[in-house]
N, C-alpha and C positions, 0 to 999 in steps of 0.2 A: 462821738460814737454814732455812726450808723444807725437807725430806728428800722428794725425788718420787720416791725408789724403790717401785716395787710387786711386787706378789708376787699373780699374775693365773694362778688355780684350780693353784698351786704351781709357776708360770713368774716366777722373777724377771727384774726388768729394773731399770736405774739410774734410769728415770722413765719414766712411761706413755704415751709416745708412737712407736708401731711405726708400719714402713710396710707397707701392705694388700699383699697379695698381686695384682701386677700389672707392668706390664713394667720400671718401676724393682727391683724383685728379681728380677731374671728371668737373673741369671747371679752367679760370684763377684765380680767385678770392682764390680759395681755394689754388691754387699752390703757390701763392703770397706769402699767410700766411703760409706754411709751409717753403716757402725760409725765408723768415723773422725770423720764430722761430729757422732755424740753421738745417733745413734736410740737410743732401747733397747732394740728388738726390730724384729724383720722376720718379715715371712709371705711363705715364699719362694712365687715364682709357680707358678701349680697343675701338677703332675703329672699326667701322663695313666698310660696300660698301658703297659706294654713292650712293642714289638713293634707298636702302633697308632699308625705314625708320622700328627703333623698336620702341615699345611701352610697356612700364613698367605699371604694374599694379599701381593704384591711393588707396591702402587698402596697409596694414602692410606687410610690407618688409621682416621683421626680425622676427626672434624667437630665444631666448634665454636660456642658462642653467647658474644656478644661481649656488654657494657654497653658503653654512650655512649661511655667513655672508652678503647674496647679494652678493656678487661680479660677475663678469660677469667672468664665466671659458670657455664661448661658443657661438659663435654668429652663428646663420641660416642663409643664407638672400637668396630671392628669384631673388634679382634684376638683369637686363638682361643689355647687354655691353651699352655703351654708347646711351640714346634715344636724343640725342642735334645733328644738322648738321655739315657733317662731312666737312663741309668747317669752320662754326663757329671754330669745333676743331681747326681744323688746324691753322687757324689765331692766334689763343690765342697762342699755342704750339710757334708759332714764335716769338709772342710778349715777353712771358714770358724766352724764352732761348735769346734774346737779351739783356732784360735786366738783365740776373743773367749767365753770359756766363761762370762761376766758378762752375755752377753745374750741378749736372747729370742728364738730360732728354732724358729717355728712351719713346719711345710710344707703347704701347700695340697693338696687330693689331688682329682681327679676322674676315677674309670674306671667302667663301665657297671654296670649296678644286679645286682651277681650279689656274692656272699659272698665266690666261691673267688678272685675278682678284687681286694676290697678286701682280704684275707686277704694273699693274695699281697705286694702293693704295702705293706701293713703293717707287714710283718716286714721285709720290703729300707729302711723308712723310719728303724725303729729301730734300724738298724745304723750310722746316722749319727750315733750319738748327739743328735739331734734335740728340743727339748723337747715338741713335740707335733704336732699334727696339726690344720687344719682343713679341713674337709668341705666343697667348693664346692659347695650346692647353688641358686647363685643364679646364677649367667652366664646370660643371657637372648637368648645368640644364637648361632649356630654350632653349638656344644655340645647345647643342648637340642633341636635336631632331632632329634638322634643318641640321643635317650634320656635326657640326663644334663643335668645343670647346673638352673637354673629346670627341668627336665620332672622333678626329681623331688623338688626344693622349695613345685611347688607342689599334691602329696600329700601331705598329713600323714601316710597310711599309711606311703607310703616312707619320708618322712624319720625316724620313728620306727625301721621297721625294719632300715635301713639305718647309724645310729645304733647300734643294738642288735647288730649286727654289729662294728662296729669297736669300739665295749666290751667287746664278747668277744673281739675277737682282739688287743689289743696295750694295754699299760702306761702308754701316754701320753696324757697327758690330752686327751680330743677336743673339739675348739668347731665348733658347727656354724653353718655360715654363709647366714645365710637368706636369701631373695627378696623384694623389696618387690613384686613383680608378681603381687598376692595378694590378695584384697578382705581379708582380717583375718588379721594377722599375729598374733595370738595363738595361734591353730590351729598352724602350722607350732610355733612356741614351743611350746606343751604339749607336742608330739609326740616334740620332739627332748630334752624335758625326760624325758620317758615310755622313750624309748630309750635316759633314763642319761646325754645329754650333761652334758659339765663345764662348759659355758658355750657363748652362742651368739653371735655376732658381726654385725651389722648396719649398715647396708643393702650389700649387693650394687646393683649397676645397675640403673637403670630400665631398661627396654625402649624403643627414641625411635627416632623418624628426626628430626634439629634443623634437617635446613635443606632445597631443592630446588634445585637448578641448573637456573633459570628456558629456559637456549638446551639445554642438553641432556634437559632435562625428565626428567630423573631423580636420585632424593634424593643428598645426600653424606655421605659422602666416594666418590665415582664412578671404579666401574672398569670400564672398558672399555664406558662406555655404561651400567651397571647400577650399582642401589646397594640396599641393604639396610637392616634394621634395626638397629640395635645397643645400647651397653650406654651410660647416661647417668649423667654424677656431675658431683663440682664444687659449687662454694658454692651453686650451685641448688636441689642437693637436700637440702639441709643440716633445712630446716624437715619434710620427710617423714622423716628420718633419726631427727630429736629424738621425732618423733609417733611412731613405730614404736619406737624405743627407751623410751619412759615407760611404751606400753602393757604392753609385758613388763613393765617394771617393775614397773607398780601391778596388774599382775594376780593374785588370789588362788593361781588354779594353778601359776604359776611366779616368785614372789615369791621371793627370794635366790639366783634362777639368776644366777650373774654373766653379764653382757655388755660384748665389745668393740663399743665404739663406730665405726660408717662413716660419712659423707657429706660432704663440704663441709668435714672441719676443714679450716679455714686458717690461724687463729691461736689462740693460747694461752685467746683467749676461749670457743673456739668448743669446744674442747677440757671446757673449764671446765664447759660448759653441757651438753652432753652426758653430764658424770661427776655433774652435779647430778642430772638424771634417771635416774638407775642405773647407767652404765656404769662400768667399773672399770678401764677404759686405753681408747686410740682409736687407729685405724689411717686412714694420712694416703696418698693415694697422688696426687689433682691437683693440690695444692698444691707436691709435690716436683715433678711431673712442668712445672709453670709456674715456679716457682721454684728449683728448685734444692735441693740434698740438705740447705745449710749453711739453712734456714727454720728449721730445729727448733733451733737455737741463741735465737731468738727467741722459740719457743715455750716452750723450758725456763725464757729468763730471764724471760720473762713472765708461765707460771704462778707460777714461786718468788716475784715479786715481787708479784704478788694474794693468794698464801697469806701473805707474812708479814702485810700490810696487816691480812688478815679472820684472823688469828694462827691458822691451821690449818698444823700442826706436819706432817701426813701429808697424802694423798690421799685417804685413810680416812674424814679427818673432812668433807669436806662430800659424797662420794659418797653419790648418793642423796638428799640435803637437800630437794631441790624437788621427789620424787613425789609427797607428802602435801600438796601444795598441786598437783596435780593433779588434774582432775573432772572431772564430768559436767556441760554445760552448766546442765541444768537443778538443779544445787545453787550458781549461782553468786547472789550476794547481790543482790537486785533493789534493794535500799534505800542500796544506793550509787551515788551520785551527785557530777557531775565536771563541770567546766564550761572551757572552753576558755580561754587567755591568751595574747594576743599583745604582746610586749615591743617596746617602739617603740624601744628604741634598740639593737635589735640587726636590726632586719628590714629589709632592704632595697629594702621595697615592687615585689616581683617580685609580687603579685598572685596567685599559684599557688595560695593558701587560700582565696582569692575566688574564683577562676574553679572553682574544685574544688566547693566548697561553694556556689557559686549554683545552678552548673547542675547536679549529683550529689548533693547533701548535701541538707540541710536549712533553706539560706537564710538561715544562723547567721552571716553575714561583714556589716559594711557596711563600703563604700568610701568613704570623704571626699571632699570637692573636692582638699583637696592630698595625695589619694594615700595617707592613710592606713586602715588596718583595726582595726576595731573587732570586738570579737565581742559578737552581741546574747543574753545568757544567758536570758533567755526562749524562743529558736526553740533554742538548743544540747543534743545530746543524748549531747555528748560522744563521737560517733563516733571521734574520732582523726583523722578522712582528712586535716583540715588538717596536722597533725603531721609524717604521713608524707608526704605531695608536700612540704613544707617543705625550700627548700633549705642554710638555715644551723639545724645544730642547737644546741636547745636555745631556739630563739627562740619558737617555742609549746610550752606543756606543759599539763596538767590539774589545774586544781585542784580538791581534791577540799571538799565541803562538809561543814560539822561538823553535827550532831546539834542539833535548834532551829534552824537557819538557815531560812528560807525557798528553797525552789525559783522561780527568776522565773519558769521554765517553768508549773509548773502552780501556784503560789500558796500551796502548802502546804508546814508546817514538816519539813524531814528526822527523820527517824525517828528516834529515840535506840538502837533495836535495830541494831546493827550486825551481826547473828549471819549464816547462812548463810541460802540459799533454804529450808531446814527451814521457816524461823521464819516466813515472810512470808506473810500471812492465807489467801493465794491458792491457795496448795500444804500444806494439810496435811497430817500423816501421812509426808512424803518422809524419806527414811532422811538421818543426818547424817552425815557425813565417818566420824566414827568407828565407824558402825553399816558403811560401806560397807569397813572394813576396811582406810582409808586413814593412819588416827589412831595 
């Protein structure tokens, strides 16, 4: 069996799946229940100042975006850090790492950009025995009006110096938690690297408004006639989550900074994919929030049972495996070539690969008298779009063409060089994987 305990910048946990700091940890009672169901770690919900009570809105929280089938691909929510006493916090924080001392309690923290403020809040954090600290610099609504959250994630100054601050005042390892609401997250990453963080944790919410209340004409979740903007997660975001986490990854400057993983996990897969590109645990908070705390039962047995299969004994061993097949468009191999296949006894002749590809693609489908698809490997250029509108999978895939084969497309034989964009007449000079420091 699989061992999925980690040991994240000297925070153990029984397996690497914590819940995000959000309103599932956002008292004891809930922390209980999710030790209980088998998290490994929790990021209790963020901390404000003492003394700077909030006040959350008492009208609809959340706004949602549905798929076809209902399902929840996207949650809004409007909600603002912690509005409970931040002594109440703290006491619980202690109660519940006393009695569950095998797992990872991290505590979220956000008060205004001054020293003598984080200094403060600090030292009241380590008295809970606490395993660390992360740094919300990502909420992108409510908060960041105010100075704080996204308004000082998306300064690299700050987030550096701010960083640099809670490295100097307390013992516990800091992760700092960045903004996706940033033209290039590597900037915020170096910075908070530069300020000594011990790891940085990714994505924080988008910035959204997801939907409009067409009679009230104003967006939701709508109070009292008004609506705002707010914070977006959920399997939607899942694909900006991976792209922002690889880039830290493969980045020269902050290359073995660890990172916790955000966005979209839902399942053991998603998980998987995430820890492929660098990260070294992942923090889940929509998927408890739609499902229910007992999820990560499925995630546990699902990672362990894809590790024994690919026989990695730790998490260790494939974290990270898929940065080094990360790139830059322009080194991808132009002399690979793929041609489309559609399986007649699996297809249902719904026509979606035809209607897709006549009228969008490249005219790569024909339709038969009785309804069946052919794909014509001359006009195919391999796009995919059939693939993906496909509604039974696996009924189209790509086949790829050997070396000597002919292209029906343009008539000529595949290249026997299979090497990178380096190699291809057209681009010389281009740096290769290993000159880029990927190898």
């Amino acid at each position: 069996m699989a061992d999925l305990s980690c040991d994240f910048v000297g925070i153990k946990s029984p397996n690497p799946f914590w819940l995000a700091s959000a309103p599932p940890t956002d008292k004891e009672y809930n922390v209980r229940r999710a030790f209980q169901a088998g998290w490994g770690g929790v990021v209790w919900k963020t901390l404000g100042e003492d003394g700077a009570p909030v006040v959350n809105v008492n009208g609809p929280r959340y706004g949602a975006i549905y798929g076809a089938d209902r399902r929840l691909l996207g949650l809004n929510n409007i909600e603002l850090i912690t509005d409970r006493p931040l002594e109440v916090n703290l006491r619980e924080i202690a109660t519940v790492k006393r009695d569950y001392p095998d797992r990872a309690l991290v505590v979220s923290l956000m008060v205004p950009c001054e020293e003598e403020a984080w200094t403060r809040i600090l030292a009241r954090v380590e008295e809970t025995g606490a395993d660390g600290v992360e740094l919300n610099f990502g909420c992108p609504h409510g908060m960041s009006e105010r100075g704080m959250g996204a308004a000082v994630g998306q300064v690299p100054d700050y987030v550096e110096m701010v960083t640099r601050w809670c490295k100097q005042n307390t013992r516990m390892p800091v992760i700092v938690k960045l903004t996706p609401n940033i033209t290039d997250i590597r900037l915020a990453s170096r910075a908070a690297h530069k300020g000594g963080a011990d790891a940085v944790s990714l994505i924080n919410t988008i910035n959204s408004i997801t939907s409009v209340d067409l009679d009230l004409m104003a967006p939701e979740p709508t109070i009292d006639g008004k609506g705002t903007h707010g914070g977006y997660c959920g399997p939607a975001v899942k694909p900006i989550a991976l792209n922002m986490v690889a880039e830290i990854a493969r980045d020269p400057a902050t290359r073995g900074l660890p990172i916790s993983g955000i966005g979209g996990v839902t399942t053991w897969k998603d998980a998987a994919e995430f820890m492929a590109l660098g990260a070294g645990n992942v923090q889940v908070c929509t998927a408890a929030m739609t499902y229910g705390f007992r999820i990560v039962q499925e995630m546990i047995s699902g990672l362990s049972d894809w590790m024994d299969r690919k026989g990695h004994a730790r998490p260790e061993d494939f974290v990270g495996k898929a940065v080094p097949n990360v790139t830059d468009w322009q080194y991808l191999n132009l002399n690979y070539i793929a041609k489309a296949r559609i399986d007649p006894e699996t297809c249902i002749k719904c026509g979606r690969c035809y209607a897709a590809c006549e009228d969008t693609s490249h005219q790569a489908i024909e339709m038969t008298a009785d309804r069946s698809f052919l794909v014509r490997d001359e006009d195919c250029v391999a796009c995919n779009l059939c693939v993906d509108v496909c509604p039974v999978e696996g009924c189209i895939d790509m086949r790829r063409l050997s070396p000597g084969e002919v292209d029906p497309r343009t008539g000529k034989e595949v290249p026997a060089n299979y090497g990178n964009w380096t190699t291809h007449p057209n681009n010389p000079g281009r740096k290769s994987a290993a000159e880029q420091g990927l190898e």
